[in-house]
N, C-alpha and C positions, 0 to 999 in steps of 0.2 A: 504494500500500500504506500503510495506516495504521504511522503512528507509533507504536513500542510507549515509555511515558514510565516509569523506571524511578525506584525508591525505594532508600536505602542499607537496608543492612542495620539491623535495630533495637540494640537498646544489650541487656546484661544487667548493670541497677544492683543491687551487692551490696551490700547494709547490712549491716553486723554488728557488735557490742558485747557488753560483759556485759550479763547478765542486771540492767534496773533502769537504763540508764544512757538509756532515752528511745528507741530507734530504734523501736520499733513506733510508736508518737504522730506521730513525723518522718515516716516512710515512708507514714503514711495520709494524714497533711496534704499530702504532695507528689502522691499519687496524686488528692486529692480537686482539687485543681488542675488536675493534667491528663488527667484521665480521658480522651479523645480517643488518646491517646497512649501512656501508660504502665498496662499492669494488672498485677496481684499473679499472682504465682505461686502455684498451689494446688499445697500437697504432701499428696502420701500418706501415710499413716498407719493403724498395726494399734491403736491406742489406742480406748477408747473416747469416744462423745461426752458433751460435757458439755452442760449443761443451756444453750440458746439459741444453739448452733452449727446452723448448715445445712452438711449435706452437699455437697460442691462449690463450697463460697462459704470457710469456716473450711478444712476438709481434706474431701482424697477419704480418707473410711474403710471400711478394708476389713478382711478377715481376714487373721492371717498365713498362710493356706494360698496366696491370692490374692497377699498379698504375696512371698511367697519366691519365686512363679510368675511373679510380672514382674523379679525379681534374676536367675531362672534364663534366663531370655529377652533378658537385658540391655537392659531397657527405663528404664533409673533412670539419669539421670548420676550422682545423688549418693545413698547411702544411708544412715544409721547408727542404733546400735540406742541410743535415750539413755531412762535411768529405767526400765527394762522396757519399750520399745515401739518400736518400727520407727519411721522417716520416710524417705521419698524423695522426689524429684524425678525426674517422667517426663520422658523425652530429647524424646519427638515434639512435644509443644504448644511447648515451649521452640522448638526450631527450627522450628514451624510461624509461628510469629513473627516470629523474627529476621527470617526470609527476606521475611517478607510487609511488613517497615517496624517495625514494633509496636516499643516496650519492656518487659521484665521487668520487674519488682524483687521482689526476693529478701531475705527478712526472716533471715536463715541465722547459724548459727555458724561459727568461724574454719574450721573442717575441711569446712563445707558450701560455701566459700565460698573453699578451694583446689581444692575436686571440679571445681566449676563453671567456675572457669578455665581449669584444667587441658582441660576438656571443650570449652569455647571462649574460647580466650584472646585472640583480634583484638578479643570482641565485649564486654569484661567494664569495666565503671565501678565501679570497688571503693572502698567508705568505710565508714571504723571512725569509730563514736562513741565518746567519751571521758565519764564522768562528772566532776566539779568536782574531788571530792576522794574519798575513799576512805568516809567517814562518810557522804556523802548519798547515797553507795550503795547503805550499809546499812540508812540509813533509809528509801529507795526502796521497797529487800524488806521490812525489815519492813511496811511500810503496807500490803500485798495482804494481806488479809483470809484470801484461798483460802487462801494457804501456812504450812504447820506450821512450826515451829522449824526441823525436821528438814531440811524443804526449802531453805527459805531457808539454812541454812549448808550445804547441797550447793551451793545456786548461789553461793554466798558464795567457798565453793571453785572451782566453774570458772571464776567471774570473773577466778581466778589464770591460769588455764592461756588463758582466752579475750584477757587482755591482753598477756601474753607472744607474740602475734602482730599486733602492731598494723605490725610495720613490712611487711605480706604484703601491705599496702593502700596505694592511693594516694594516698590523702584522709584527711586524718583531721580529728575537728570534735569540741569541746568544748562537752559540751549544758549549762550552766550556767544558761542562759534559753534557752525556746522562741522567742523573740521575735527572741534573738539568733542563733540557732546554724541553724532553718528557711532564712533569706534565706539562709547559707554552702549548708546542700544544694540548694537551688534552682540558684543560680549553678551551682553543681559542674555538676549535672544540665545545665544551659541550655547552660553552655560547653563541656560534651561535645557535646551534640547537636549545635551550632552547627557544631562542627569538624567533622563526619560529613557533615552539610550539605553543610559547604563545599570537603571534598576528593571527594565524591560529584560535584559541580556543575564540578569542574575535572577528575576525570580518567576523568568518565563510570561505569558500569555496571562495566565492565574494572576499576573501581579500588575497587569494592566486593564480594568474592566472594559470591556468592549473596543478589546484589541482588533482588528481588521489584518487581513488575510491580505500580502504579499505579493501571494504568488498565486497562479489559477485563474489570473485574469481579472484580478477582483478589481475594484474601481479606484484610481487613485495606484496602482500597487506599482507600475512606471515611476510614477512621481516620486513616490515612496524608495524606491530600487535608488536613484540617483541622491536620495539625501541620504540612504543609509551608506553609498560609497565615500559621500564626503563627510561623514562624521565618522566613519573608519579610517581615512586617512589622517583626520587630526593628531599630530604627535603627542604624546605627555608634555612636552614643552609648551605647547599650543595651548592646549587643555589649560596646562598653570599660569599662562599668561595671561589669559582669557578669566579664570577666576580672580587674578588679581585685578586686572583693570574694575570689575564689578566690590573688588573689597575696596581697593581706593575710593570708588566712586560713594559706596556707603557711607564710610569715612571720612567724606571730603566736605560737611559739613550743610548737605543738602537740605534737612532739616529744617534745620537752628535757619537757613537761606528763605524754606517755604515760609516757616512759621513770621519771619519778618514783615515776606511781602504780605500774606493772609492783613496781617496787623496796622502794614502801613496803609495796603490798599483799603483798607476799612474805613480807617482815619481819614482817608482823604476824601472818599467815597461822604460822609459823612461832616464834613465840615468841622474835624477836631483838631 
């Protein structure tokens, strides 16, 4: 009887940040990376499209008749209604994934991004980005062209409410340089998977629930095939570099950095 060769479960990478602090930029360069491995989650959406979005690539958009039809069915793990417009996240492609090896990532706000745990929490790699300081923020928003005043001090405003949950996360990385702050998510990413790897490879199938099958043509099991050559060729060197860049980054005072901005942007938000 043939050998069935099993794959661990895939990972669900949750980025989340204020609005301006760089995580769409981050989450693409890392997927552009490992394509083989890791794809974006398409969410749902009653919004209309804008000009050089595709359907199924940007959002599945739909109507809200369509959409209230899939909340009524419970097909969303996460849903909420932000500026006039619906967004979700379908439950089936997600765990069509996980099971099959694959990775998410999830470009989401703090509240999309307690749904999603909450929904699978064994399988979830959560990291908050941090912007410098409170002004390169705002410089950030101002510079989108798209956004009226109006807008941008709405997101000005949730950046209050979005940073006051940074501690909901595991990781947390200060985008101050692309240059600097990518290699921290990379590592992040590397030395989860690594570990998934590697208690997959010691306590077998049994020690990943809903492991997905490899080999046999199963869905994903290509995809799968190519990230398990490159996380076999990583060296021991690799491996300990790769942990240390993530123990510096712990280290490095990320913290003590959110808890300020939380505090200043409040105060200022606030007129204190």
């Amino acid at each position: 009887m043939m050998k069935t060769v099993t794959c661990p479960r895939g990972l669900l990478v949750i980025v989340s940040s204020p609005s301006g602090a760089g995580k769409t930029t981050l989450t693409r360069r890392l997927m552009a990376e490992f394509p083989a491995t890791l794809t974006f989650s398409v969410s749902y959406t009653t919004r209309a499209m804008r000009p050089g979005e595709v359907d199924g690539t940007d959002y599945h958009f739909v109507s809200a008749a369509t959409f209230d039809q899939m909340v009524a069915r419970q097909e969303l793990a996460e849903h909420f209604f932000v500026h006039g417009n619906h967004y979700g996240t379908a439950k089936a492609p997600v765990e069509e994934a996980l099971s099959a090896g694959r990775d998410m990532i999830f470009d989401v706000d703090w509240q999309g991004g307690a749904a999603l745990s909450a929904q699978w929490p064994d399988d979830c790699l959560k990291i908050f980005i941090l912007p410098p300081d409170l002004e390169t923020l705002a410089q950030r928003l101002r510079r989108r062209a798209t956004d009226s005043p109006e807008v941008i001090e709405r997101r000005l405003q949730k950046a209050l409410e979005e940073l006051g949950h940074f501690g909901e996360y595991q990781h947390l990385i200060i985008n101050d340089d692309l240059e600097r702050s990518y290699p921290v998510l990379r590592a992040i990413y590397l030395a989860r998977r690594l570990d998934r790897h590697d208690r997959h490879d010691r306590h077998g199938s049994a020690g990943e629930p809903g492991a997905g099958s490899s080999a046999g043509g199963g869905a994903g099991g290509g995809a799968d095939g190519v990230s398990a050559a490159e996380i076999a060729s990583l060296s021991s060197l690799d491996r300990a570099q790769l942990e240390e860049v993530v123990r510096q980054n712990r280290e490095s005072g990320t913290v003590a950095h959110a808890e300020r901005l939380a505090a200043g942007f409040s105060a200022t938000r606030h007129g204190s």
